[in-house]
C-alpha positions as CSV (number, residue, x, y, z in Angstrom):
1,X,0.0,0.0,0.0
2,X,1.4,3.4,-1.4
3,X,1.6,6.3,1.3
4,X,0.6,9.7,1.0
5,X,3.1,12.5,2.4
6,X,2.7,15.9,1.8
7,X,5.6,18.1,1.8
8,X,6.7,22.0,1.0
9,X,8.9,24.3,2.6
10,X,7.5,27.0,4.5
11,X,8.1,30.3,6.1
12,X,9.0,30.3,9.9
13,X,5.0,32.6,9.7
14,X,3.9,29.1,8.0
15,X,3.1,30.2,4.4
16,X,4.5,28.6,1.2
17,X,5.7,30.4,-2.1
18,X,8.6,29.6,-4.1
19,X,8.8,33.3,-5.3
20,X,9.5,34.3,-2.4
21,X,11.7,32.0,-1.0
22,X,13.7,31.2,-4.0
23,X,16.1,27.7,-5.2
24,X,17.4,25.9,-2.0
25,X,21.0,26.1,-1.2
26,X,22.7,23.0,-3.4
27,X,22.9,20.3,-0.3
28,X,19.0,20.7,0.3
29,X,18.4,20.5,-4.0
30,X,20.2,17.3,-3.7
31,X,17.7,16.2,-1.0
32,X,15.3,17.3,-3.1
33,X,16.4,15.4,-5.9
34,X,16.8,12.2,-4.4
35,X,13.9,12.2,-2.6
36,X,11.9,12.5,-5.9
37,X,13.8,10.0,-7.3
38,X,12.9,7.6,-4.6
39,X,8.9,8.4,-4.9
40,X,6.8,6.6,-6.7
41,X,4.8,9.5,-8.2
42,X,3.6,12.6,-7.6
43,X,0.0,14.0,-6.8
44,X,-0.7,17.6,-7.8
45,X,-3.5,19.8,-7.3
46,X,-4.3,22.5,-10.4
47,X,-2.3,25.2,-9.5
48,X,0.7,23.3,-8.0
49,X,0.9,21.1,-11.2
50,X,1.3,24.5,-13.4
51,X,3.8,25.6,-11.2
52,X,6.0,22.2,-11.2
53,X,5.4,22.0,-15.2
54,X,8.4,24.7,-15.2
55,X,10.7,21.4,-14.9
56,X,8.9,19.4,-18.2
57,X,11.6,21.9,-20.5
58,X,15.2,22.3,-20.1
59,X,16.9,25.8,-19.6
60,X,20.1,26.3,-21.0
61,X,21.1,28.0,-17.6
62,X,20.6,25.1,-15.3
63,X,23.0,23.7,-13.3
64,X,24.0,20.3,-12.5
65,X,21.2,20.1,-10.0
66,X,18.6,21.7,-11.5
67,X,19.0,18.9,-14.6
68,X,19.1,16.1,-12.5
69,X,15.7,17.4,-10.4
70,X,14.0,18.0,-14.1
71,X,15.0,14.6,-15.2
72,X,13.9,12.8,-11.9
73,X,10.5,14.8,-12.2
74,X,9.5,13.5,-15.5
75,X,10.4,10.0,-15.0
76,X,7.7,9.7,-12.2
77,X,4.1,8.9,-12.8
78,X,1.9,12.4,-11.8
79,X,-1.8,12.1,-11.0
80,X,-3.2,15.5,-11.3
81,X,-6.5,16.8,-8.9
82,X,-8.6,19.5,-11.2
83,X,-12.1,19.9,-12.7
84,X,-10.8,23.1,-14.6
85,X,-8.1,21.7,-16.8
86,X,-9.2,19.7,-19.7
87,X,-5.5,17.8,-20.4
88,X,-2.4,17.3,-18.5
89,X,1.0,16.8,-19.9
90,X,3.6,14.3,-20.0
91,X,3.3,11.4,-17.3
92,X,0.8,12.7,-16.1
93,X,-3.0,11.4,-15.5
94,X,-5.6,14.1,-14.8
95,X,-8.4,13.1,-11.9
96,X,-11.4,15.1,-12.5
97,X,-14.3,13.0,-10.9
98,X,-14.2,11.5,-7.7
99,X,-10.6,12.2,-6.6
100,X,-11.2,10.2,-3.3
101,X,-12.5,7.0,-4.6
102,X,-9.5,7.5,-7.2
103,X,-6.8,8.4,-4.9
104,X,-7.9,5.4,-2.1
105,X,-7.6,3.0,-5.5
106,X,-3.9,4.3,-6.1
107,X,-3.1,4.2,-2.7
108,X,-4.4,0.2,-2.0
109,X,-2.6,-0.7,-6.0
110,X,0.7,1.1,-5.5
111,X,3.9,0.9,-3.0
112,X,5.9,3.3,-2.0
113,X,5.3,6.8,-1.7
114,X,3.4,9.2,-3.6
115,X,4.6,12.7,-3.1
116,X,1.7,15.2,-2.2
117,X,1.8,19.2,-3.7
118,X,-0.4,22.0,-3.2
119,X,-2.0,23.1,0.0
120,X,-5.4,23.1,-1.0
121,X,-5.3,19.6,-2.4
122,X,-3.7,18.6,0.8
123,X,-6.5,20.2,2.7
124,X,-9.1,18.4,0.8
125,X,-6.9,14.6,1.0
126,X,-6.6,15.4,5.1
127,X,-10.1,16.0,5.4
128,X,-10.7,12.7,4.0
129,X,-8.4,11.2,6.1
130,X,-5.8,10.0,2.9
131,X,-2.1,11.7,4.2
132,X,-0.4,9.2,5.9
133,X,2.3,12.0,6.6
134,X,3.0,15.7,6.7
135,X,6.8,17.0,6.2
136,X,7.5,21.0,6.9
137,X,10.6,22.2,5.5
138,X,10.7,24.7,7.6
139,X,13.0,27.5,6.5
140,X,14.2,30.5,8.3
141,X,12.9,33.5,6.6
142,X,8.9,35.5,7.4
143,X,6.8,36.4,4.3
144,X,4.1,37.7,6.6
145,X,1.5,36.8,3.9
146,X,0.6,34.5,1.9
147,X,-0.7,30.8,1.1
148,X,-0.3,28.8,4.8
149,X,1.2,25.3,4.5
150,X,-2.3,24.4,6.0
151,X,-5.2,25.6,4.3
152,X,-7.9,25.3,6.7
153,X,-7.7,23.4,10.2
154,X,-4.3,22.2,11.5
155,X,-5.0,18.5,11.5
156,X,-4.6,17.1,15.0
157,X,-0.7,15.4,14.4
158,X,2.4,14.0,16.2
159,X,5.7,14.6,15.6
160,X,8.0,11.4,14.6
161,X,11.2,13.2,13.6
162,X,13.1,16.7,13.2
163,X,15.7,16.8,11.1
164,X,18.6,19.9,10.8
165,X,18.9,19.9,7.1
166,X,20.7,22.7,6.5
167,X,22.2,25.7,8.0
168,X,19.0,27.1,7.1
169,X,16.3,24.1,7.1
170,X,14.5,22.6,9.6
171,X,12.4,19.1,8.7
172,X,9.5,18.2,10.9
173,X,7.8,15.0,10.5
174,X,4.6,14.5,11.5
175,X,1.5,11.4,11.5
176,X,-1.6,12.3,12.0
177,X,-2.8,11.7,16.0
């Protein structure tokens, strides 16, 4: 049985944006790209998924890391949550009806685990009681606004690990309670 973790980094205020926060420092990019390499797929919502599709093209201005990340992105299998887009693109499968019954089905066919992005997907797949597992990168800057790592309710959760990652970056893993 596959498990769902949902993972982004987040301000010390608990929002996400990669515009404001920018490309990690090299070690955490190479966390990043292993860890995607070791997931068995990825599970966007709409808006996430249009953000990520920046890695389906290379840029002649990417660095060793940034290559390796795009290629470990498009080799995985992507399931995309959305009732607005009418297609998805490479690898990808788009889930437009019943995202819960199909989401429980990928979870009880595959192993391993499937990589969770977007807050507001992961709002809707905590609600139905789907994430096995929530991981904050928690990085040391404030936005002060924004979109929180948690879109509605904080789930009730316990912490099963804390990891320094960084000079700058803070992992906390949590289970739900």
């Amino acid at each position: 049985m596959a498990k769902l973790v949902y993972g982004l980094n987040q301000s010390l205020d608990g929002y996400v944006d990669h515009t404001k926060l920018g490309p990690p420092v090299p070690e955490i990019f190479r966390h990043f790209v292993e860890h995607v390499r070791g997931l068995t797929g990825l599970l966007y919502g709409r808006r996430m998924y249009e953000i990520m599709r920046y890695w389906d093209d290379d840029l002649p201005d990417w660095d060793a890391n940034e290559r390796d990340f795009a290629v470990a992105w498009r080799s995985k299998p992507k399931w995309v949550v959305s009732r607005s887009l009418k297609s998805v693109g490479p690898n990808a499968t788009l889930v437009a009806d019943d995202f819960e019954t199909a989401i429980r089905r990928l979870k009880a066919e595959l192993a391993g685990e499937i990589g969770v992005g977007g807050p507001d997907l992961a709002q809707s797949l905590t609600e139905a009681g789907l994430i096995d597992e929530y991981r904050l990168y928690l990085c040391l800057v404030v936005f002060g606004s924004g979109k929180p790592f948690f879109v509605g309710p904080r789930p009730p959760l316990r912490l099963v690990a804390s990891d320094l990652m960084g000079y700058d970056v803070i992992r906390l893993t949590y289970v739900p309670a």
